[in-house]
Structure formats: structure tokens, C-alpha cells
C-alpha positions in Angstrom: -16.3 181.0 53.3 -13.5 178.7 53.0 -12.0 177.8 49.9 -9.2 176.2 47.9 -8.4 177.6 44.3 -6.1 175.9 41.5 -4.8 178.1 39.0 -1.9 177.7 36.2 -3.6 174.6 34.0 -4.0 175.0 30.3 -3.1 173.3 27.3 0.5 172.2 26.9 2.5 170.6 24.1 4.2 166.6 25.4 7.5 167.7 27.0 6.2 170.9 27.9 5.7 172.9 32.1 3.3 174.4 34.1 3.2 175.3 36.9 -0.1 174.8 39.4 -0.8 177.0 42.5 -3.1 176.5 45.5 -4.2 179.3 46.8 -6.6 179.2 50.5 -9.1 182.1 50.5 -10.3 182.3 54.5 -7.6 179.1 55.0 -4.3 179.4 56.3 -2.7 176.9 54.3 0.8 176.8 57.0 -2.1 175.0 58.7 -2.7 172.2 56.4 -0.7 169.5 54.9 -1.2 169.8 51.1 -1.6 166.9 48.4 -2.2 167.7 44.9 -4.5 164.9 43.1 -4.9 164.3 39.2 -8.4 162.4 38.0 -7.4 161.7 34.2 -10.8 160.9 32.0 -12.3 158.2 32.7 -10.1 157.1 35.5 -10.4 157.5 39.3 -8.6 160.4 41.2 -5.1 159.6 42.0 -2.1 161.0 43.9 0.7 162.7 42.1 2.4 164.7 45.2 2.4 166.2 49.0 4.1 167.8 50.9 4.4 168.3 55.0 3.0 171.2 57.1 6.7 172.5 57.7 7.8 172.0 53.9 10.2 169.2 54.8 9.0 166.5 54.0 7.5 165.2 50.2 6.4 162.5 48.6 5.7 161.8 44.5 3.8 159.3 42.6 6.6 156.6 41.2 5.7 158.1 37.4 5.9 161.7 38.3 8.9 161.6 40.9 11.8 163.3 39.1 9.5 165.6 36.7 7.3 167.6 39.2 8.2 169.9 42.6 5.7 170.5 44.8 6.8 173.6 47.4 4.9 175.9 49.5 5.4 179.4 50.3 3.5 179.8 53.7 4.1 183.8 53.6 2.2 184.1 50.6 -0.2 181.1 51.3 0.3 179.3 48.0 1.6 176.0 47.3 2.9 174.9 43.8 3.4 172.2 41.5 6.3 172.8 39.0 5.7 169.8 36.0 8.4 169.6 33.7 8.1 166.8 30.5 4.6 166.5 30.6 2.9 163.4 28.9 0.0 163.0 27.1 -1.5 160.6 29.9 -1.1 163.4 32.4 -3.8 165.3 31.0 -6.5 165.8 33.6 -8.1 167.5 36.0 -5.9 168.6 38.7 -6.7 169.1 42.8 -5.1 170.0 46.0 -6.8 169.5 49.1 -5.8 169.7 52.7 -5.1 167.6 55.7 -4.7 169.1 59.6 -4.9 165.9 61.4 -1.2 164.8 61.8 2.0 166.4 62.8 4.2 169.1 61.3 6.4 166.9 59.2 3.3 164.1 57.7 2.6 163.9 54.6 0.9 161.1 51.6 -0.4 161.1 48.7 -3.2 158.5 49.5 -6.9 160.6 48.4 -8.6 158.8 52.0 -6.4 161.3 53.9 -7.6 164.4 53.0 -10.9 166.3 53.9 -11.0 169.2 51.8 -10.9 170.0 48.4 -10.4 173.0 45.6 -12.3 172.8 42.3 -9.8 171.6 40.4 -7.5 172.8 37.2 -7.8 171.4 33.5 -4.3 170.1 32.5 -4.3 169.3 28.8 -1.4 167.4 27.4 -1.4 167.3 23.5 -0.2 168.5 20.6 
């Protein structure tokens, strides 16, 4: 079976890091552009950041540009999301899901785009 798994959330203190990873069991993820989504309480599942097939391209939300990395290490078929200063409005459940259908170098964080999903991490931001 194909799957995607999130690891790395927990509970974190405002101003704090964590670090996410993506992980494809029976999925090559060099395969896939990756986007990793958040879905706060209450609230509908948004983009926070993506990244191309090739690693060279990225895109970030507006709020989280500047405070998370997202990178990929195709050898180890992992991708990350380093976020540094967390707020308390970032708490949530965290996703990345995949999307083969453009070229090498595509990449957005718009939720339409992408066809398959992980389970999701908890991300807790509070003290």
C-alpha cells in the first residue's frame, strides 16, 4: 500500500521550532511535487508551503514566508518543513500530499492541486 506519513508535530512554546518530515512508504517521493497544508480548528485546510519535483523551486504562504523551509532530500525520500517562531495561530493539524501531474520545476500551494494525502501531524502552539 501507498502511503504518506508526517512525523515531528508536538507541543511547542510561541517562538519556538519543529521540524515536520514526509516520509512515502511504497511512494517515491522524487516523483511527486510536495505541498505541506495546515487545517487550524475550526478553519478550512490551507497552504503553508511547496516545493518543485527537482527542489528548485518554492513557494510560502505570505504569513509563513520568512519563518519556515521546506526542502527535500530525494535520497532518503523525506521532505521537511523547518518552522522557526511559531505562533499560537499556527497550531493545527499539519499535511503534505503530493502532486505528479506537471513538470520538474511546478510547484503551489493551492489544496485543488494535489491528489493525495498523509494523515496528518498535530502542531500545538501554546504555552
Amino acid at each position: 500500500q501507498l502511503h504518506l506519513v508526517e512525523s515531528g508535530g508536538g507541543l511547542v512554546q510561541p517562538g519556538g521550532s519543529l521540524r515536520l518530515s514526509c516520509a512515502g512508504s511504497g511512494l517515491g517521493l522524487v516523483n511527486y511535487a510536495i505541498g505541506w497544508f495546515r487545517q487550524a480548528p475550526g478553519k478550512e485546510r490551507e497552504g503553508v508551503a511547496s516545493i518543485s519535483r527537482d527542489g528548485t523551486n518554492r513557494n510560502y504562504a505570505d504569513s509563513e514566508r520568512g519563518r519556515f523551509t521546506i526542502s527535500r532530500d530525494n535520497a532518503k525520500n523525506l521532505v521537511y518543513l523547518e518552522m522557526n517562531n511559531l505562533k499560537p495561530d499556527e497550531t493545527g493539524v499539519y499535511y503534505c500530499a503530493t502532486n505528479a501531474g506537471y513538470g520538474s520545476r511546478w510547484t503551489s500551494t493551492s489544496e485543488s492541486t494535489y491528489g493525495f494525502w498523509g494523515q496528518g501531524a498535530q502542531v500545538t502552539v501554546s504555552t
